[in-house]
N, C-alpha and C positions, 0 to 999 in steps of 0.2 A: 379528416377533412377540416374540423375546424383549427387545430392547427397549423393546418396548409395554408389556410383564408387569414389568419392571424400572424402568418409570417411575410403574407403578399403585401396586407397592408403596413404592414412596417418596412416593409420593400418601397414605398411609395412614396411621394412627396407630399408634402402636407399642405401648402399650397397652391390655387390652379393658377395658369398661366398670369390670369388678368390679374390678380392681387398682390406680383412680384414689384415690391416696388423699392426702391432706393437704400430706405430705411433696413429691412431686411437683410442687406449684405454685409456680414462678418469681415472677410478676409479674403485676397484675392493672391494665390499661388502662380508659379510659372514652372512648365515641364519641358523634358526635353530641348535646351535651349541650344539654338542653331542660327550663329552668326552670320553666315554666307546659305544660301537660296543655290546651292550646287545642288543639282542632281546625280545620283550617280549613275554610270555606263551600263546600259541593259546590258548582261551577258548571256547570249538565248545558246549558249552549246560550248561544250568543253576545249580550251583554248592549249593545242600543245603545238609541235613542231609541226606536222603537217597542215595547220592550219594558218602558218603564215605565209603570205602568197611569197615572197621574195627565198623562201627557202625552194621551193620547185624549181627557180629556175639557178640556183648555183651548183658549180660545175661537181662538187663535192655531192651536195645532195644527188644528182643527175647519178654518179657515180654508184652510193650507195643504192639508188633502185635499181640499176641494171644488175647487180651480186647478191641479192636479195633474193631469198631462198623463197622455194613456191607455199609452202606453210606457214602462216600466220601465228606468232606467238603471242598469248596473250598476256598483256601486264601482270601482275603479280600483287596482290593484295600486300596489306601493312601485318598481314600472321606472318605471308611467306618472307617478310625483309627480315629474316633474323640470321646472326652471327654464325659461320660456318665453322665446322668441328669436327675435321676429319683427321684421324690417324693412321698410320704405317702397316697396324694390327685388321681392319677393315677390308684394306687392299687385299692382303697376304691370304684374306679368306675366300679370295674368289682369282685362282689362278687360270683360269680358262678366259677368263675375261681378258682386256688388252688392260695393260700397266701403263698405269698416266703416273706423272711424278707427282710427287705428296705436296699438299699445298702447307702453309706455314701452320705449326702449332699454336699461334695467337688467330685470335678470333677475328677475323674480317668482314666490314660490312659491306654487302651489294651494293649499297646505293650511301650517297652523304646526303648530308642533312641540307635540304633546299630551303630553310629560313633566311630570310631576309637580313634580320640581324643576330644568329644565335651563336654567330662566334665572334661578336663585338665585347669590349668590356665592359665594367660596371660603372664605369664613368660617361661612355658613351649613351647606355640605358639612360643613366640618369636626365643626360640632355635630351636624350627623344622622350622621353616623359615630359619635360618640362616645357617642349616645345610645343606637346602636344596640349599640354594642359594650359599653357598660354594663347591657344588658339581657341579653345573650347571653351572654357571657362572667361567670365566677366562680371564686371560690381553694374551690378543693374538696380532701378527705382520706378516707379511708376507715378501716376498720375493723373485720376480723375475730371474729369468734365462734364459741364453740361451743354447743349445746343443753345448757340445764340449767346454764350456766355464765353469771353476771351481770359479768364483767370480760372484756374484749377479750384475744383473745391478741397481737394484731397493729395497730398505730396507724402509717397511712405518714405520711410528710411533708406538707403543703400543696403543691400545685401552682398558683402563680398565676395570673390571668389567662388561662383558659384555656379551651377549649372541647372539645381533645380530646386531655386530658391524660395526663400518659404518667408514670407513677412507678419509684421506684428497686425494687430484686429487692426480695422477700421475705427478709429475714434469720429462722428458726426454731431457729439452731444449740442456743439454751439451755431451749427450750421441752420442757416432756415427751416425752419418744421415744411412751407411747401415743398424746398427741395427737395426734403424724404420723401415726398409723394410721387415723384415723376419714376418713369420703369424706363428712359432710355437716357444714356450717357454712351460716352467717348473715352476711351482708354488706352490710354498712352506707355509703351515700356521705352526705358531708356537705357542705353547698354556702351560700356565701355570696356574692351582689353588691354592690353596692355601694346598690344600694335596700336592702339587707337590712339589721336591726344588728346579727345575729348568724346565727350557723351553724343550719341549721334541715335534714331529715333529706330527702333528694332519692331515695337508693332504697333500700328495705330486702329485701333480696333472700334468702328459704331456700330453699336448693338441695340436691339431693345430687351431688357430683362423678361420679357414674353417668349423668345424665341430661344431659352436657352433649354440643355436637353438637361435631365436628372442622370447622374450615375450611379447614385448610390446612398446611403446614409455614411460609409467611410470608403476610404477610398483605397483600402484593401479588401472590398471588397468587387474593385473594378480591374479586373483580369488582362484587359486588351490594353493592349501598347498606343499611347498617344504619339499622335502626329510631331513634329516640331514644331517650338513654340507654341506649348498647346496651354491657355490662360484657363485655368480652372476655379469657380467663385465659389466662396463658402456661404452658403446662407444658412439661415436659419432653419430648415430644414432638412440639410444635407448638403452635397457636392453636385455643382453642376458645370457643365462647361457650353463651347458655344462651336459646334461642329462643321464648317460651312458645306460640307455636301449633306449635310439632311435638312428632311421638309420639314416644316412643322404644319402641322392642320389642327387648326385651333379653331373651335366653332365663335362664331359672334355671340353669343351670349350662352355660358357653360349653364346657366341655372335654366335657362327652358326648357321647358319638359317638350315632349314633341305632342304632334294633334293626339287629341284623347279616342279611345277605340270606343267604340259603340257597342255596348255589350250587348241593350235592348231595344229591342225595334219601338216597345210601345214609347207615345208622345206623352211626356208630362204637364200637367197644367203650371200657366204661369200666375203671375199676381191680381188680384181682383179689379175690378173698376173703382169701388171704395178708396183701396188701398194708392190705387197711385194718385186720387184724387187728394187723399189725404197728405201723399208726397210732393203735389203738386203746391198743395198749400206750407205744406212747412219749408217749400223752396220759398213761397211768395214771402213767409216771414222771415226767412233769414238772409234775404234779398232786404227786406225793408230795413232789418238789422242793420247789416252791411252801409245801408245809406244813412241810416242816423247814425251810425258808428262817424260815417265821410261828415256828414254835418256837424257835427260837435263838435270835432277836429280843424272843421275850420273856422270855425265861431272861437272858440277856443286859441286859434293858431290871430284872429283878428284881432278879440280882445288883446292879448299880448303883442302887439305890435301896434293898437290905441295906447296903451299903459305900458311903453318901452322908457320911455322919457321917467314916467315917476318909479320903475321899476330899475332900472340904470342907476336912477337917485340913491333910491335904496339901497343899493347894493353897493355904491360907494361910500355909503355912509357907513354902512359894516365896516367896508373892507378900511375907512378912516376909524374907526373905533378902537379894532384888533391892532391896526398902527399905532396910534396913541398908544394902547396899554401897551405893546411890546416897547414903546420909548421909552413908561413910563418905570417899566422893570427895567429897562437897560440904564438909566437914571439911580434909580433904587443900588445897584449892584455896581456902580461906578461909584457911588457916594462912602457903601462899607469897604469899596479897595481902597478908596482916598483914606478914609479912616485908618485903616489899617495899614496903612504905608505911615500916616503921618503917627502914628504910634512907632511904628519901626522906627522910624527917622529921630523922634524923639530919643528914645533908649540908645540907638547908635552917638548923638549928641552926648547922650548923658557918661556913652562907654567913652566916650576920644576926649573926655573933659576929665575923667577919671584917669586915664591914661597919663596926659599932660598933667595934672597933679603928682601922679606918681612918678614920671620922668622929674619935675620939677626938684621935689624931693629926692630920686637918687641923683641929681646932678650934687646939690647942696650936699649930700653925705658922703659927696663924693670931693668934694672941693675940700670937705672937712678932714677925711682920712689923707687925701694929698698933702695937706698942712703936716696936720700929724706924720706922714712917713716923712717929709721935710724936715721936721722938727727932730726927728728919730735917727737920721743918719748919724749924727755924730757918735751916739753910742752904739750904733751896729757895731762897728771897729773894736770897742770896749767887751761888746758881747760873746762877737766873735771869738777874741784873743780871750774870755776867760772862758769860753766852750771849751776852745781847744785847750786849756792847762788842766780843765775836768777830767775832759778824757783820756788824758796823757796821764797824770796820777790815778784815776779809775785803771787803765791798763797795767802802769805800773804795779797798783797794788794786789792786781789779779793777778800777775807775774810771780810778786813775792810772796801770795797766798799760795800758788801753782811750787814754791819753791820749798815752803814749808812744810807743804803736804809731802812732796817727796823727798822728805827728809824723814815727814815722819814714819812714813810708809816705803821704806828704800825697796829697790828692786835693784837685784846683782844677779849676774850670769851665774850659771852652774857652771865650775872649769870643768874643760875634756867633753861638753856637750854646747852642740848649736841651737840655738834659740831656745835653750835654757836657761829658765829663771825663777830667782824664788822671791816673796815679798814677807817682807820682816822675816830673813830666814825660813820661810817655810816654802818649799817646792811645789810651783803650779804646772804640772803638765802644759800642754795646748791640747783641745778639744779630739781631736785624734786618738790621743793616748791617753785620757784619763783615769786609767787602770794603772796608771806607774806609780803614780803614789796611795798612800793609806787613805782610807775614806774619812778617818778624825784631820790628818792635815789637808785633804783635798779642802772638807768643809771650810776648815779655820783663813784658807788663804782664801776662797771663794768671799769669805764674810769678810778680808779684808777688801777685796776688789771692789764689792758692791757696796761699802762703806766712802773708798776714796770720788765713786762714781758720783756717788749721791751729793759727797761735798763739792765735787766738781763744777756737775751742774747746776750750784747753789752759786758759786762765787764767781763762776764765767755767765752764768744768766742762759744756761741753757735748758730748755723744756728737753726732757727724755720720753717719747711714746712708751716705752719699760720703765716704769718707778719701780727701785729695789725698796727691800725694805732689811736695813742692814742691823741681825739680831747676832753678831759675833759665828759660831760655828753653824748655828739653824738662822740664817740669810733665807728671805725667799724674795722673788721677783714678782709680779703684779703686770699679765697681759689683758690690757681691757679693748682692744681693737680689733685681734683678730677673730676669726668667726668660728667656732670653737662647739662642735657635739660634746654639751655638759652632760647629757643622759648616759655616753657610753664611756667619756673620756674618764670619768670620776670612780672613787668607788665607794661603798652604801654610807661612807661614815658623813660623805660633802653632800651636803645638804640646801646649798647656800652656794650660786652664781660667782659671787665676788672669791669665796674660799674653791672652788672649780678654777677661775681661774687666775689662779695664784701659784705659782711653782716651783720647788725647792730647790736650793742652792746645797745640798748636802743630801748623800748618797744612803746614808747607816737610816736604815727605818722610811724609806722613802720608795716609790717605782721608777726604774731605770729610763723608763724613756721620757716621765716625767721631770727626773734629773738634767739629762740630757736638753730638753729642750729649755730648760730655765738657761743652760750655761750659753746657749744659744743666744739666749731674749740678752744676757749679758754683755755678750760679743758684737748683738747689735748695737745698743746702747754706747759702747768704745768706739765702734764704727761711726755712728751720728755725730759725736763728739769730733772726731777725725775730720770727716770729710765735709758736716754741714756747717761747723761754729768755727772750723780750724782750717778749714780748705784744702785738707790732704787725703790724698788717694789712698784707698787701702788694699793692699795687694789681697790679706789673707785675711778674715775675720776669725778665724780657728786657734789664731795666736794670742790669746788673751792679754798677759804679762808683756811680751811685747809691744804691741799695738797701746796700753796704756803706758808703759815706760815712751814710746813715742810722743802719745798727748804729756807728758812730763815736758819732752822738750820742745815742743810746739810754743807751749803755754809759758813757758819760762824763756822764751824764746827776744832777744832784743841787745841792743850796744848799749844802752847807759847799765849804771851802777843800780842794782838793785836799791830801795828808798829801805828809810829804816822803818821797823816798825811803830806806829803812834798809839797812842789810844781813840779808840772809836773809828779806829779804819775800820775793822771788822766788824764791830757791829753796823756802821752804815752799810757795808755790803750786804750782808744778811737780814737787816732792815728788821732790827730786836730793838724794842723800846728800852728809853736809854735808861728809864726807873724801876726795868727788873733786875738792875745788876746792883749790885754796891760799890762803895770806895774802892776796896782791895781786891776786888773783882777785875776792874777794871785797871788797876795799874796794872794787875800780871797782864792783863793784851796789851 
């Protein structure tokens, strides 16, 4: 039972009629929504052919009642419409019977299907769907009022497409605090389809928020099917809506108790004669209260209207004082922005004077270098023309240092083999095969290679990222660029970054693929030579012998007459002080 009493009153709303007032309303729903006010046709009894009167009297119908057998057959239920399924074997087992012919082995049905549209296609559907839901469905708004008041307090959103559309809360935070007080308003839906061309006025509803019924605390819990256009309001204590066929019986004042019952007959005594005389007197003095309270009030209220004039004085004399001082601040604070502008103004003066001096001076150092390049032209011409016989004898004698070398260092084809060659008679493979020769002459030609490289890039002014270091048959190369695992690549004796990476040019006493990749660092170094100081494309970097027999004639490359040799051309190319050599030193260059 207490249970039962604990789920009633949760059943119930939580406040009475007279306390619904304005403020209390969350959100207002709409159900069921029904654009047109058609009712539909009572149908009080089953509607088939005999019930249309024009069929009694056609000559057909006439017909069939008079051959109308005197036994009544009655319809047949939707068990008995099913497909027939008789065979030849069924017959054959009742020969005494009469022999009807066999009906067809496909299944036949009694009756076809009386739908309206269920042998339309799905294209069709679609349109009666959408005809229907353009009829049904519409973008509806609402819109609050109050009585005696021609602007809305309250305008929700549009809801589109819809039938039984649901809107956001009630927002009233900035509206009048009385207006929250009032419990009757006017409510407006507005609704348009897609037949429509505008908004047009679907329910205009004046309620009082007293009269509305409770359904529920949710609104799955209200089982019965709403009316059309049925406006259901959220409050604060549940769902309620506004039903026009029921009564409401709301007493005038829910908190009176009704007359008290008379448990006992005996009469109780009431208050003394003392007692009320004592009441009588505390009325006289709080009566007399009441009137010196009115007296001083007005004595008070006279005074200040005698002393209006020096009390008005008064008071503008404040109110002239607090003026004053706010001038005399706003005074104050206009004086340090003067200040501090006329400091800015200064320092800007001081920068546009600094400026103009230094303008002044580059005009002057400028006037000055104009003289000067005036005064200069004539031996531009002079400088020029001896630039150019510098460079023409600098090339020159790179030519014939280029020719020297390969003279000293000749390189001749091997006969009966292609791109074979050997330097100073000895035979350099290309990088492919360096297994064709012995590993003493591999070394010894390697050491010459990396010898003519070295002096090459000395005398043509080329930087090699590979510096050799040319030691006769033990030659090694020096890679300090690339990025190189010293911990695995080495092994225990290299102790030391710079000896890691350093890599031999000779095979006997060395590791093969440390070999390998020195002749490598070689090939590129002839290659840089080639194509960055000499501007030639290099098909094959694998051809060693070649590829530097190539920079031979690159380098040696030109129509005049090779110059003769002087002294101290070569050491200015090599750039050797000219008091490390001797007399006879320098005649033999």
């Amino acid at each position: 039972m207490p249970d039962a009493d604990a789920n009633a009153r949760r059943g119930r709303p939580w406040l009475i009629p007279s306390n619904r007032k304005l403020r209390h309303l969350q959100a207002i729903t709409l159900r069921n929504l029904a654009l047109s006010h058609e009712t539909a046709r009572p149908r009080r009894g089953t509607i088939d052919d005999d019930g249309l009167p024009a069929t009694k009297k056609s000559p057909a119908k006439m017909l069939a009642l008079r051959d109308a057998h005197s036994n009544m057959i009655h319809s047949k239920s939707s068990d008995d419409l099913r497909p027939i399924h008789e065979s030849v074997s069924s017959l054959s087992s009742s020969p005494n019977k009469q022999r009807t012919p066999p009906r067809p082995s496909f299944a036949k049905l009694r009756r076809r299907s009386t739908l309206e549209w269920a042998a339309s296609t799905s294209q069709q559907r679609q349109r009666r769907l959408e005809d229907v839901s353009a009829q049904r469905m519409a973008d509806l708004f609402y819109s609050i009022h109050i009585p005696n008041q021609q602007d809305p307090i309250y305008v929700s959103e549009v809801a589109e497409k819809s039938m039984n559309p649901n809107f956001r809360n009630i927002q009233l935070d900035s509206t009048d605090p009385q207006l929250l007080r009032v419990d009757e308003l006017i409510l407006k839906f507005w609704a348009k389809s897609e037949a429509m061309p505008q908004y047009c006025l679907l329910v205009d509803m004046t309620l009082s928020m007293r009269s509305l019924q409770f359904i529920g605390k949710t609104l799955s819990s209200f089982h019965h099917p709403f009316p059309p256009n049925c406006v259901i309001f959220h409050l604060t204590d549940g769902f309620y809506t506004a039903f026009t066929d029921a009564k409401v019986d709301e007493p005038l004042n829910p908190f009176q108790d009704g007359p008290a019952k008379i448990t006992n007959s005996r009469t109780l005594s009431t208050s003394s004669f003392d007692a009320l005389l004592r009441l009588s007197k505390l009325d006289d003095s709080v009566q007399d209260a009441l009137a010196l309270r009115k007296q001083l009030a007005s004595e008070l209220e006279q005074t200040l209207q005698d002393n209006k004039a020096s009390l008005d004085n008064k008071t503008q004399l404040a109110e002239t004082t607090d003026f004053l001082k706010t001038i005399d601040f706003a005074t104050a604070t206009v004086k340090k922005q003067l200040k501090a502008l006329e400091q800015k103004r200064d320092q800007k003066r001081k920068a546009l004077q600094d400026r103009r001096d230094l303008l002044a001076r580059d005009s002057a150092l400028r006037k000055e270098v104009l003289s000067q390049v005036e005064t200069g032209k004539g031996t531009i011409s002079e400088l020029t023309a001896q630039h150019t016989g510098v460079k023409k004898s600098i090339t020159q004698q790179r030519r014939r240092i280029a020719h020297d070398l390969s003279k000293i260092y000749p390189i001749a084809p091997v006969p009966n083999q292609s791109l074979a060659f050997t330097i100073r008679g000895m035979h350099l493979p290309n990088s492919e095969a360096l297994d064709a020769a012995t590993p003493e002459s591999l070394a010894a030609a390697l050491g010459h290679v990396s010898h003519v490289i070295q002096l090459l890039s000395l005398y043509l002014g080329a930087i090699l990222p590979y510096p050799c270091r040319p030691r006769s048959s033990t030659s090694t190369i020096l890679d300090p660029i690339s990025i190189l695992n010293t911990a695995s690549a080495t092994s225990k004796a290299v102790s030391d970054e710079t000896a890691a990476r350093t890599f031999p040019l000779f095979l006997k006493g060395a590791v093969r693929f440390r070999f390998e990749y020195g002749v490598f660092l070689l090939n590129k170094d002839i290659e840089i030579l080639l194509s960055t100081h000499l501007g030639v494309r290099v098909l094959d970097i694998r051809q060693t012998l070649p590829n530097l027999l190539y920079v031979f004639y690159c380098a040696t490359a030109g129509d005049e007459e090779l110059p003769s040799r002087r002294a101290g051309g070569v050491r200015g190319l090599m750039r050797m002080k000219a008091h490390g050599r001797n007399s006879a030193e320098e005649e033999r260059w």
